[in-house]
ZAZA-527480 format. One record per residue (C-alpha): residue in three letters; x, z, y. Coordinates in nm, 2 decimals. Layout:
residues N
R	resn	xx	zz	yy
R	ALA	X	Z	Y;
...
//
This chain:
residues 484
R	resn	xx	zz	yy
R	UNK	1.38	3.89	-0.35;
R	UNK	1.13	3.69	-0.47;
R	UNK	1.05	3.55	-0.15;
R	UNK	1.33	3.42	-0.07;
R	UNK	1.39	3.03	-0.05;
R	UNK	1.54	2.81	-0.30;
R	UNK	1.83	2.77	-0.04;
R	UNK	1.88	3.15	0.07;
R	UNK	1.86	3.25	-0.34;
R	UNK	2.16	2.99	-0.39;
R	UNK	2.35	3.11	-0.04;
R	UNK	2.35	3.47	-0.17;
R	UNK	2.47	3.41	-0.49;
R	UNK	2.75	3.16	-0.40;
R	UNK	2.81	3.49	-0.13;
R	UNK	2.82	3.73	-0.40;
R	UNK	2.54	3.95	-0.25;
R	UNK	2.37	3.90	-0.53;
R	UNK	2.47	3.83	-0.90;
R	UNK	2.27	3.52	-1.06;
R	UNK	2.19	3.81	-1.40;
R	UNK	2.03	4.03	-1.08;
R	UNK	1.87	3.75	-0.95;
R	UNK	1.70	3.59	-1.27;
R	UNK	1.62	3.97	-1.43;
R	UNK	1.40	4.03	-1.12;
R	UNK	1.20	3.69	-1.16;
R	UNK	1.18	3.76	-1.49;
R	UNK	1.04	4.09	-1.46;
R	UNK	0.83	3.94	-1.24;
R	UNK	0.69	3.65	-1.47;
R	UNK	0.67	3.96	-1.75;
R	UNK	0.42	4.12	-1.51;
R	UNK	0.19	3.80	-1.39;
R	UNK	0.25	3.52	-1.64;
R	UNK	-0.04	3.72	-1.86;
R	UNK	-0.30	3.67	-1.59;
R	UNK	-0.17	3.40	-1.44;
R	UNK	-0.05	3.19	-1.74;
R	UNK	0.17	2.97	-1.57;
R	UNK	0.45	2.94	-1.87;
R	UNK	0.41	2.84	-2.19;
R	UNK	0.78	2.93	-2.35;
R	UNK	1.00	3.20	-2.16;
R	UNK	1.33	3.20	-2.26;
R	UNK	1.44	3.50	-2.13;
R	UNK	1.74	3.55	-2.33;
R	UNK	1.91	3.22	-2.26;
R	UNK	1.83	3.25	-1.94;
R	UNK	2.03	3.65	-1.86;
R	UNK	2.36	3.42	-2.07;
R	UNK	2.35	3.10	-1.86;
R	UNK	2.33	3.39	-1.57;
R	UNK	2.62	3.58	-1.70;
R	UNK	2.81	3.27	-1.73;
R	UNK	2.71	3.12	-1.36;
R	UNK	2.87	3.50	-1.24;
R	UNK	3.17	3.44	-1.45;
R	UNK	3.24	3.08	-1.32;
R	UNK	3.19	3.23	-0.95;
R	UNK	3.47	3.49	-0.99;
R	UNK	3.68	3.24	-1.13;
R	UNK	3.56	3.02	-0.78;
R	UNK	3.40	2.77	-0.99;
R	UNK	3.10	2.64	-0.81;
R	UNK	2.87	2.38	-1.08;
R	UNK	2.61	2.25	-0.81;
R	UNK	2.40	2.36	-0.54;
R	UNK	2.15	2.54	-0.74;
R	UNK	2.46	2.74	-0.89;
R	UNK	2.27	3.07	-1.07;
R	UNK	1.92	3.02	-0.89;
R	UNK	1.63	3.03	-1.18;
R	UNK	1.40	2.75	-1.20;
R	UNK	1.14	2.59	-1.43;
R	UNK	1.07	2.29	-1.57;
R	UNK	0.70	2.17	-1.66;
R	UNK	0.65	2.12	-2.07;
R	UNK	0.69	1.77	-2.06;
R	UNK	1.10	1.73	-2.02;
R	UNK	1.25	1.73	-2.37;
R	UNK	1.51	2.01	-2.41;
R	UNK	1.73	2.01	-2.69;
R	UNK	1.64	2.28	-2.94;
R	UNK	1.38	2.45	-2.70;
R	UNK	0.99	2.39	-2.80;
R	UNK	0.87	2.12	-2.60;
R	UNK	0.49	2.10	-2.64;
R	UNK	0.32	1.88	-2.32;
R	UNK	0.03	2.13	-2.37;
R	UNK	-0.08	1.95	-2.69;
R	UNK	-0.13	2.13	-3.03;
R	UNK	0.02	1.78	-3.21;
R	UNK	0.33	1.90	-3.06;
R	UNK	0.30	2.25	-3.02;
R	UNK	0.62	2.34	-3.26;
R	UNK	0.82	2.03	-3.14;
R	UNK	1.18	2.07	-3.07;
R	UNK	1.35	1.78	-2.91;
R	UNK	1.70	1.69	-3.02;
R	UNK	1.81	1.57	-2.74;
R	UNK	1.81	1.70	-2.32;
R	UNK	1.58	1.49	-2.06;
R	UNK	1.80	1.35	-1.83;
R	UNK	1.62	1.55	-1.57;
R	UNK	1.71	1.84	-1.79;
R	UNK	2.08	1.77	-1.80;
R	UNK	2.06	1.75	-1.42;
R	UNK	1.91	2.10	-1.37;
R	UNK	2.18	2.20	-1.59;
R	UNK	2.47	2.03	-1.41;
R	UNK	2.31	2.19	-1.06;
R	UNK	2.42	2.52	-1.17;
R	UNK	2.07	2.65	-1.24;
R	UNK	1.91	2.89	-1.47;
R	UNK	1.63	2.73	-1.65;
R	UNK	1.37	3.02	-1.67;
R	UNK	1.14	2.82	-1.94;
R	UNK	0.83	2.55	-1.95;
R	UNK	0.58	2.58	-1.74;
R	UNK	0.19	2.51	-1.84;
R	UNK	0.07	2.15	-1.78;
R	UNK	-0.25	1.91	-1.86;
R	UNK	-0.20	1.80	-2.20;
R	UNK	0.00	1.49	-2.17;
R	UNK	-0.05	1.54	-1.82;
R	UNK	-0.42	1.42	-1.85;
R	UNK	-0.60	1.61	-1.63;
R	UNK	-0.65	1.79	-1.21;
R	UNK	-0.69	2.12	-1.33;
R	UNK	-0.45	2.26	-1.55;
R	UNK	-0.76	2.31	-1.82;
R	UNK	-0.68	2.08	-2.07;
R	UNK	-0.32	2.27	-2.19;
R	UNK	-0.41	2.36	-2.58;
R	UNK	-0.26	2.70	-2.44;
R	UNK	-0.53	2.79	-2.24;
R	UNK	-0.57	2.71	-1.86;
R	UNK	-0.35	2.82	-1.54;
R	UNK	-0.48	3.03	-1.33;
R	UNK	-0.42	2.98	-0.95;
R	UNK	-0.23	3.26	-0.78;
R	UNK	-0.43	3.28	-0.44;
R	UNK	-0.77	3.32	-0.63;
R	UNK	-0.75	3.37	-1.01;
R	UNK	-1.08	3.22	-1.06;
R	UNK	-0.97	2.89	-0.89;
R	UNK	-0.80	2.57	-1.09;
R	UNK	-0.41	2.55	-0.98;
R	UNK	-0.44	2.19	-0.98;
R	UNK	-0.28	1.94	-1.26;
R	UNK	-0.14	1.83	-1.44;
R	UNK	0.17	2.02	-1.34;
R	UNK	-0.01	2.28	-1.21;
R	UNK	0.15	2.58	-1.40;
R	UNK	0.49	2.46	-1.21;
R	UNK	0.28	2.49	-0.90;
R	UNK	0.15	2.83	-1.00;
R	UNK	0.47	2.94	-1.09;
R	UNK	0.67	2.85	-0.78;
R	UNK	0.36	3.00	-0.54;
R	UNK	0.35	3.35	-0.75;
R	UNK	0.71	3.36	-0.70;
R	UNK	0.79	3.33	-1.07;
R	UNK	1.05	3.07	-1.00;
R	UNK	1.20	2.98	-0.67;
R	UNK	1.14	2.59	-0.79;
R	UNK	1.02	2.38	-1.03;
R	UNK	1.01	1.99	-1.19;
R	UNK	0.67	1.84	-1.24;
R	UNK	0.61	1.52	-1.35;
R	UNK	0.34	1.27	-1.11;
R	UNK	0.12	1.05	-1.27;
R	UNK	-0.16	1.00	-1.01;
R	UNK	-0.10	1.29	-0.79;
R	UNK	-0.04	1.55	-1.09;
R	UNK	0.25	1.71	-0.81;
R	UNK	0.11	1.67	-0.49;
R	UNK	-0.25	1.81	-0.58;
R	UNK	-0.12	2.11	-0.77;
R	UNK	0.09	2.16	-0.44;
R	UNK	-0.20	2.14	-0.19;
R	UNK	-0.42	2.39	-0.37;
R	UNK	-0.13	2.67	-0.45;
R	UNK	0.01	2.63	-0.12;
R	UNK	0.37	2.47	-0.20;
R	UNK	0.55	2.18	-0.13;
R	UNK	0.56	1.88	-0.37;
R	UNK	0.71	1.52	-0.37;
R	UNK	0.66	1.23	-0.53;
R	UNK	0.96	0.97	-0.49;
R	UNK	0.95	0.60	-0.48;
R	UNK	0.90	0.47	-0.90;
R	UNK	1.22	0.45	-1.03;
R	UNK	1.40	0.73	-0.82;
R	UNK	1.41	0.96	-1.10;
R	UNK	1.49	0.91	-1.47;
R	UNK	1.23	0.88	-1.69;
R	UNK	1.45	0.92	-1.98;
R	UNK	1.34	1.24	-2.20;
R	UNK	1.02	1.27	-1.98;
R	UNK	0.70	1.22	-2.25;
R	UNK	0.52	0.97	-2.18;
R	UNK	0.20	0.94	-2.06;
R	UNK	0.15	0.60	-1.86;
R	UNK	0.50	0.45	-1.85;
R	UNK	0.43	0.24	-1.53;
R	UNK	0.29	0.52	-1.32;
R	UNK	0.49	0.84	-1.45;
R	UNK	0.73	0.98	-1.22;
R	UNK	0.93	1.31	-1.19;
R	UNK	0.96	1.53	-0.86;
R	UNK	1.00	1.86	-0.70;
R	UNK	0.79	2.14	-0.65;
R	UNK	0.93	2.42	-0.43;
R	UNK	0.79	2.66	-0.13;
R	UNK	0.97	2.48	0.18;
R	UNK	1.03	2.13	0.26;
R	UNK	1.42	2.17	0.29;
R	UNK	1.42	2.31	-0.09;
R	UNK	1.20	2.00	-0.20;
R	UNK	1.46	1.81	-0.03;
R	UNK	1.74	1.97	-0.24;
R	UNK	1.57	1.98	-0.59;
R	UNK	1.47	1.56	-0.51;
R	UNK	1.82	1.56	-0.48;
R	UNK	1.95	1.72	-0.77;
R	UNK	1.68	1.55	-1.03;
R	UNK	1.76	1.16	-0.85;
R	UNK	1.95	0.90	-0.96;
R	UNK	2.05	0.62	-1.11;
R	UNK	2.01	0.64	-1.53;
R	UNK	2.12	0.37	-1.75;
R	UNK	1.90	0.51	-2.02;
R	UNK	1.62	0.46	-1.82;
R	UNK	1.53	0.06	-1.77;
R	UNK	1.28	0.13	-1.48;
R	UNK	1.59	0.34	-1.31;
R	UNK	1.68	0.17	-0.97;
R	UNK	2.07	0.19	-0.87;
R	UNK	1.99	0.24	-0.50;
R	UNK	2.24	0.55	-0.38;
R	UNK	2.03	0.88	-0.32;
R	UNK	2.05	0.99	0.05;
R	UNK	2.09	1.32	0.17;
R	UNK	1.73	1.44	0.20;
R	UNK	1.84	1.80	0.33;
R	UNK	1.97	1.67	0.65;
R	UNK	1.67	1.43	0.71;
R	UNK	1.46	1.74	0.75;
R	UNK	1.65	1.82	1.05;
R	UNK	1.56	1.55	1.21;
R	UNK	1.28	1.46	1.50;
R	UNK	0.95	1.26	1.47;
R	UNK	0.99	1.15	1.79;
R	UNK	0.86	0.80	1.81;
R	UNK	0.80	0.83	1.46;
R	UNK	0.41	0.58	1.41;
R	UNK	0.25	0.77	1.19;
R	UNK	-0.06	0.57	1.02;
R	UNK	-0.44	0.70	0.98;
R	UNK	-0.61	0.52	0.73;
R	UNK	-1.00	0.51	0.81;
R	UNK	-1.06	0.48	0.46;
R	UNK	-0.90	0.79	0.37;
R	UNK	-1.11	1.03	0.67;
R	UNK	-1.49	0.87	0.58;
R	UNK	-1.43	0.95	0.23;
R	UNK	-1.75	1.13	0.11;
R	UNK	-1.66	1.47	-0.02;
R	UNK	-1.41	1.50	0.26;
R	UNK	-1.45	1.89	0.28;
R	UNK	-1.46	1.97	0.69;
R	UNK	-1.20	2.28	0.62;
R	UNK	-0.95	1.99	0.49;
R	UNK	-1.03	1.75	0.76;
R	UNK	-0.98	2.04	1.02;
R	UNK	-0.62	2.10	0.86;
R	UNK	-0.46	1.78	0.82;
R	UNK	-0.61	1.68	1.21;
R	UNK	-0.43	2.02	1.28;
R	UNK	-0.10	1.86	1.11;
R	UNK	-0.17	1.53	1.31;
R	UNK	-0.20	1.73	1.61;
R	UNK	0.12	1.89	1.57;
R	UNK	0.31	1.58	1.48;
R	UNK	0.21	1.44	1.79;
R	UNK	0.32	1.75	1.99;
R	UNK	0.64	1.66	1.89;
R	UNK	0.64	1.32	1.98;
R	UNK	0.54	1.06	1.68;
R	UNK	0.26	0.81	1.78;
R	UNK	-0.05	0.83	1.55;
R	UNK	-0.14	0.42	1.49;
R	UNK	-0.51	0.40	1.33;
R	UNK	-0.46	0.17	1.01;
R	UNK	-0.67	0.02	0.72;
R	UNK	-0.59	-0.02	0.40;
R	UNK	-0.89	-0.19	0.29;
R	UNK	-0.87	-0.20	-0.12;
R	UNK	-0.85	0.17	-0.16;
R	UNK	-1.18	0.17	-0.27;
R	UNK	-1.13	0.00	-0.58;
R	UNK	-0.79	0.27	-0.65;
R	UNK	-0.95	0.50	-0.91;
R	UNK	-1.11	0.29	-1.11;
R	UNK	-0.81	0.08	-1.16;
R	UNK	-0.64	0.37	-1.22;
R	UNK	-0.88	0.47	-1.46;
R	UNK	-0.83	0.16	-1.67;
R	UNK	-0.44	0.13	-1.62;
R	UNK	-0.36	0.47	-1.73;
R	UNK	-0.58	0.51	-2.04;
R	UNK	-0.48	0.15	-2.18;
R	UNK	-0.09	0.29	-2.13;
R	UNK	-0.13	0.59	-2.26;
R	UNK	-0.35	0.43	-2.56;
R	UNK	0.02	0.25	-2.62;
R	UNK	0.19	0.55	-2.58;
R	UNK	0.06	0.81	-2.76;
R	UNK	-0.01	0.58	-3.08;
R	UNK	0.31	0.72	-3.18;
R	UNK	0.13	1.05	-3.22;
R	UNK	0.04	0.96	-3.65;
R	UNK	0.16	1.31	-3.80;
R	UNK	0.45	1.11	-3.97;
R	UNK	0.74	1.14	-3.82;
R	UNK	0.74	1.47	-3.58;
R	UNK	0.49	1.71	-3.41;
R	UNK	0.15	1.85	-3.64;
R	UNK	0.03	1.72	-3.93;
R	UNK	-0.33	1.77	-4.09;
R	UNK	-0.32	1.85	-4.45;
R	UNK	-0.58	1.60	-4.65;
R	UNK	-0.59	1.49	-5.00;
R	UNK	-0.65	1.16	-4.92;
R	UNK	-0.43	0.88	-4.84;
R	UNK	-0.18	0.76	-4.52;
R	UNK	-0.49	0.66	-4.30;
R	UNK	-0.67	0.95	-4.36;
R	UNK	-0.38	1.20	-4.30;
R	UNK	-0.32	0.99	-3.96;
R	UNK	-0.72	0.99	-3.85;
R	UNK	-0.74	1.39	-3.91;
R	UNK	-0.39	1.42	-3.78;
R	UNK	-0.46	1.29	-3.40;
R	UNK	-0.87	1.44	-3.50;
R	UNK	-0.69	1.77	-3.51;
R	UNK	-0.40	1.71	-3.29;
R	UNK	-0.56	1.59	-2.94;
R	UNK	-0.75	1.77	-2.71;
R	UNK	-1.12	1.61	-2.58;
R	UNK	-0.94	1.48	-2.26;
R	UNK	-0.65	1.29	-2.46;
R	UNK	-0.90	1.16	-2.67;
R	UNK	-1.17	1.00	-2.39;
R	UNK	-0.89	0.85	-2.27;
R	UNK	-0.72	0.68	-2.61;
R	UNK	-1.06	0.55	-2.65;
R	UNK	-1.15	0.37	-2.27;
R	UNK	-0.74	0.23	-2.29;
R	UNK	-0.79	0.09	-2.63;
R	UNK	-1.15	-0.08	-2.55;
R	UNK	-0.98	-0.16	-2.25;
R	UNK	-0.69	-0.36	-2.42;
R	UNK	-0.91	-0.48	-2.67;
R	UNK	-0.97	-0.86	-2.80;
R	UNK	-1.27	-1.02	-2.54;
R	UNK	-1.18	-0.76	-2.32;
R	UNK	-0.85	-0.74	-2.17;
R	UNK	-0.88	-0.98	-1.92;
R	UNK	-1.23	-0.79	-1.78;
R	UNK	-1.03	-0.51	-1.72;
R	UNK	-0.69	-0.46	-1.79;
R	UNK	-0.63	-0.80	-1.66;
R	UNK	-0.85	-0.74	-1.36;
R	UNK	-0.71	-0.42	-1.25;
R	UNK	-0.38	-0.50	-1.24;
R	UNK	-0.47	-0.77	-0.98;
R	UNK	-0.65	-0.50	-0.76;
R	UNK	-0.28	-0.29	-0.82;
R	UNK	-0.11	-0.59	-0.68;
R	UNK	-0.39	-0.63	-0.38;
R	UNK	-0.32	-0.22	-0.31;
R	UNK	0.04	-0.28	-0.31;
R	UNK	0.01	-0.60	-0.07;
R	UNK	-0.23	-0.32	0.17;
R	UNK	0.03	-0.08	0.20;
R	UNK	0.31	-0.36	0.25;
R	UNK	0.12	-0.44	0.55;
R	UNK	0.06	-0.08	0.69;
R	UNK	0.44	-0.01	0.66;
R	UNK	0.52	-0.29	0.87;
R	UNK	0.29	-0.13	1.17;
R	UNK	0.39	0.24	1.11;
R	UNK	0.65	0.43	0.97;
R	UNK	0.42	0.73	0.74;
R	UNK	0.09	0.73	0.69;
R	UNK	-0.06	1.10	0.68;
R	UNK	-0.39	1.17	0.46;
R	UNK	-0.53	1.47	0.32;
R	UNK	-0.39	1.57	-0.08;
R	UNK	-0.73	1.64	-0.18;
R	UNK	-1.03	1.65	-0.08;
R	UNK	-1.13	1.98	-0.11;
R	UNK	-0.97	2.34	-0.15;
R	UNK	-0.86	2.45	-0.54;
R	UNK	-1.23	2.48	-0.73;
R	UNK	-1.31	2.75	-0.98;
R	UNK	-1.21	2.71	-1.30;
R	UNK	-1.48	2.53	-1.57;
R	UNK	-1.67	2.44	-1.24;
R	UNK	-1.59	2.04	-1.33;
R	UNK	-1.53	2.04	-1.73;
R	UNK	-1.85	1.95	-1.79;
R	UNK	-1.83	1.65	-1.59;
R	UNK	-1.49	1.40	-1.64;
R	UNK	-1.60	1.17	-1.38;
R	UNK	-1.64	1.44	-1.09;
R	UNK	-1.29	1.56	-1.20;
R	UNK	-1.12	1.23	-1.20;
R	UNK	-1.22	1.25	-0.77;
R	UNK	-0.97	1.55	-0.71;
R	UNK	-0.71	1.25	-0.71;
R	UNK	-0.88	0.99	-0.47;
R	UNK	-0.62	1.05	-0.17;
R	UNK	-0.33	1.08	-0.43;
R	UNK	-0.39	0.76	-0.68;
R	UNK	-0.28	0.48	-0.47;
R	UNK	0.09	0.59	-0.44;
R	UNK	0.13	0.58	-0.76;
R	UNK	-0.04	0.26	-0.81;
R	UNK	0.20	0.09	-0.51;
R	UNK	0.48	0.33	-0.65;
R	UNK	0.59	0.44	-0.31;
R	UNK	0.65	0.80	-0.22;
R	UNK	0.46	1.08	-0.12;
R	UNK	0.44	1.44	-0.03;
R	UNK	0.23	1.73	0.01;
R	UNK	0.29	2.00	0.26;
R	UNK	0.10	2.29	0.39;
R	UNK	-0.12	2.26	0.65;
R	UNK	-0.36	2.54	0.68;
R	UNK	-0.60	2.80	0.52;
R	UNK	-0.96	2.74	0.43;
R	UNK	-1.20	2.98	0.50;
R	UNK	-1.23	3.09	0.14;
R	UNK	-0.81	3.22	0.20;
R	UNK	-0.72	2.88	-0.03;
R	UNK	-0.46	2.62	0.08;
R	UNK	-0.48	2.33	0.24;
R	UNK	-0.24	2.05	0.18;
R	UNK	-0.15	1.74	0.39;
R	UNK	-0.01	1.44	0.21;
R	UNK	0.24	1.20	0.38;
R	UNK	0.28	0.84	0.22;
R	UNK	0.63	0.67	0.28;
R	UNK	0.78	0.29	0.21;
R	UNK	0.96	0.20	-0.10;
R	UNK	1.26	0.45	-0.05;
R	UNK	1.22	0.57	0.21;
R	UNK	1.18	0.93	0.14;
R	UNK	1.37	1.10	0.42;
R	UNK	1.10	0.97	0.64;
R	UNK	0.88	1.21	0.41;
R	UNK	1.10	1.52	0.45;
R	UNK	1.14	1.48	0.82;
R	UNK	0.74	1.46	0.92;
R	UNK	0.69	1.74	0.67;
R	UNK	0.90	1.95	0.79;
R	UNK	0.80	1.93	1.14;
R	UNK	0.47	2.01	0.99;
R	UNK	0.59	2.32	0.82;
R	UNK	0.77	2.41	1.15;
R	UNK	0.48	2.36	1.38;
R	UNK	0.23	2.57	1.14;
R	UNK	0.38	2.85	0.98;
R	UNK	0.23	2.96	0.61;
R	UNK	0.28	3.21	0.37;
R	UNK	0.54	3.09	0.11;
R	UNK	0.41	3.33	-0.18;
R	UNK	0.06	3.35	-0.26;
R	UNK	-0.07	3.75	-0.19;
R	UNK	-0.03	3.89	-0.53;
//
């Protein structure tokens, strides 16, 4: 039962062929069994789970139905606060942490009717491509345990392709969903900024941070955006735009659908031919159903990374200042004074990642030095936002690869931070423009690893996303469980 979609799991429970405590005491058998090699979830709260079960199964003989997800078990990566439950973000500073209050992404899972089967592995702080910076040891990729999973969220990708969960909620800061996706071999999406409450989510760089859904089809993607969108008042990035209904946008054609090739994007260097082969495969079948592929440019994409690369350290330098061992999370014992407790504190506390990256945002914001970089890199944000503004008003998607290469083994790129940060060259600029994307499965490398296509969207315009992904995931047929 494992295999079964997001949507058949919550048809056969609403049916009563299957109770919700049957349901989530198989996937937790199942997690008992892998999680150890695989390492996907940090905190498993197996009891909670069997009662929010048992009560789903007592609300369905009553006739009470809470949501769509009603008794299907799901994860949510370690970054979404949850009230009384250890919330950690991979970090030991926060390794004992327990929130007092429900993310409102959390409170939406709970509303959907869901079992939440525990938190799943991450990046610490989300600061990272390969799930190797988590304080808790790194993810393992369920296709080839010697290969990364992808990150930041890539325990929620690991977990959803083992068949530990039948979906999850990562969290995408520049392409820490979609990448995770295209080396496990899921689905993940990445909605328009703004489209999902921040509110709860731990912050990592406030103007790029965005949650979305991680599941094994395009339709259950479609459902989970669904649930976790909306409108939050809480949240003063939240736009009030009225969510559409993404399920029924995947049943819809791509004829006449343009569909944009950015040149930029295939004469990358370090464009692995396997990839190429896939996502032309994925072009190829698009076409077959009738959208027009449109050659575009988008001319500043060049420049992405190492904007990001200034952006998101300075931000997360702001951020994570609140990290001082006074108020909540780990504190360094010391003899000496506040400053000294604070300095061995976030010495002790932060990972080598966290750190580098503390260090390049706060040179970055520095006296004599904002202006050289923070203040030039948001212009070439503005200039990669003005490229895609013009590309959407030729075509109506623009398909690239996810990453450029199949998942690599795990330590192959610790050594070397800079080598890393190019597993998110095809995934960066959405975040930076803050439109949506999604990665869907387009093939298999020749090593038996995943391939992933990414399609890029406008500002809200998602259901364009689901419908030429699902025509994908029609046309090319993958396993939805990675051969354990």
């Amino acid at each position: 039962m494992h295999e079964w979609t997001l949507l058949e799991a919550a048809q056969k429970v609403r049916a009563n062929e299957i109770s919700s405590r049957e349901l989530t005491r198989a996937v937790l058998e199942r997690i008992e069994r892998l999680n150890p090699a695989i390492n996907a979830y940090i905190t498993v709260l197996a009891e909670k789970a069997m009662r929010d079960a048992q009560s789903c199964d007592e609300a369905l003989a009553k006739g009470l139905v809470r949501g769509p997800l009603h008794g299907v078990p799901v994860g949510l990566k370690d970054i979404f606060c949850t009230r009384g439950i250890r919330t950690t973000c991979g970090s030991r500073i926060l390794q004992n942490f327990l929130p007092p209050y429900d993310a409102a992404v959390t409170e939406k899972i709970a509303a959907s009717g869901a079992v939440l089967l525990g938190k799943q592995n991450m990046d610490e702080f989300a600061m990272g491509s390969s799930t190797e910076t988590s304080c808790f040891g790194p993810t393992r990729n369920p296709w080839a345990i010697d290969r990364i999973p992808g990150g930041s969220s890539g325990g929620t990708a690991a977990a959803v392709a083992a068949g530990m969960c039948f979906a999850g909620v990562g969290t995408d800061t520049g392409g820490s969903i979609r990448q995770p996706a295209s080396v496990c071999g899921v689905v993940g999406v990445k909605p328009t900024y703004g489209r999902v409450s921040r509110y709860g989510m731990i912050a990592f760089a406030s103007s790029l941070d965005q949650g979305g859904a991680v599941a094994r089809t395009v339709p259950d993607a479609a459902v989970m955006l669904s649930v976790i969108a909306g409108h939050d008042r809480r949240d003063s990035t939240s736009v009030d735009i009225p969510v559409p209904d993404y399920l029924a946008a995947t049943e819809k054609s791509v004829k006449g659908m343009k569909v944009g090739l950015p040149r930029e994007y295939f004469g990358a260097g370090g464009l692995d031919p396997a990839v190429r082969a896939a996502v032309e495969k994925a072009l190829a079948s698009l076409a077959e159903q009738g959208a027009e592929a449109v050659e575009i440019s988008l001319p500043h994409t060049e420049f992405a990374l190492s904007a990001y690369y200034i952006l998101a350290p300075a931000e997360a330098s702001s951020n994570l200042a609140r990290y001082d061992g006074v108020r909540y999370g780990y504190r360094a014992e010391t003899d000496g004074g506040l400053i000294e407790m604070m300095s061995k504190t976030r010495a002790q506390g932060f990972g080598a990642e966290v750190k580098r990256r503390i260090m390049i945002g706060t040179y970055a914001l520095s006296a004599g030095y904002y202006e050289a970089y923070y203040g030039k890199a948001q212009k070439v944000r503005t200039l990669i936002r003005r490229d895609f503004e013009s590309a959407f008003s030729k075509v109506d998607a623009i398909l690239t690869p996810t990453a450029p290469t199949p998942a690599f083994r795990l330590g192959e790129k610790l050594a070397d931070p800079l080598t890393m940060y190019l597993s998110d060259i095809f995934t960066i600029p959405c975040n930076l423009a803050g439109i949506p994307g999604i990665s869907v499965p387009c093939g298999i490398s020749p090593d038996g690893l995943p391939i992933g296509a990414q399609i890029l969207g406008n500002h809200f315009r998602e259901e364009t996303l689901f419908t030429a992904a699902a025509a994908i995931e029609r046309a090319i047929p993958l396993p939805r469980v990675a051969p354990l």
